[in-house]
Phi, psi and omega in degrees: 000147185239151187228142169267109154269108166282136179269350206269350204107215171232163184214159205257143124267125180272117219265178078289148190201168172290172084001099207065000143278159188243129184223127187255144180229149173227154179189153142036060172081340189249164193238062207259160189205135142281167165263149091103246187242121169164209179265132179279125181279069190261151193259353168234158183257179191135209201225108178253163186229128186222151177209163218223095200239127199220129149070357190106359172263164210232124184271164182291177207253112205251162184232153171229161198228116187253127179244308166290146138251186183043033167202172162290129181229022195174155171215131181236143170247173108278317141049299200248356192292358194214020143299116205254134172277098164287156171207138171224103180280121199190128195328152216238024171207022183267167196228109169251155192221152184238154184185128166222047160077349147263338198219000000 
């Protein structure tokens, strides 16, 4: 009988994310999750696929490649991924203002 067992520990991906947000890393059936910007806890190494859901948007799907146990061996940002872009075209003496009740 054979058994898999890791002997190495655990190992980290170190997440940046918005302030409320949820970033989850996944491989091979497991599933781990955080709150906001910090480390993620994976008990295997290898290529995890992580995402990052802010405000109800689902950010596209980033990979961290866990090489180490018992360190951060990868970094994923989300940071800037949920960041908006305006383009405005307009008569060149017009006053434009942008607004989402925050900002």
């Amino acid at each position: 009988m054979i058994f898999n067992i890791s002997l190495g520990g655990v190992a980290y991906i170190s997440v940046s994310a918005p302030s409320g947000s949820t970033i989850t890393a996944s491989k091979d059936g497991m599933s781990f999750s955080r709150q906001n910007t910090g480390n993620i806890t994976v008990p295997a190494l290898g290529t995890w696929n992580v995402v990052c859901v802010y405000s109800g948007v689902t950010s596209q799907t980033k990979t961290a490649t866990v090489s180490t146990y018992n360190s951060t061996s990868s970094t994923v940002s989300f940071t800037n991924d949920f960041t908006s872009t305006i383009s405005v075209s307009t008569h060149p003496s017009a006053t434009v203002s942008a607004s989402n009740l925050t900002t």
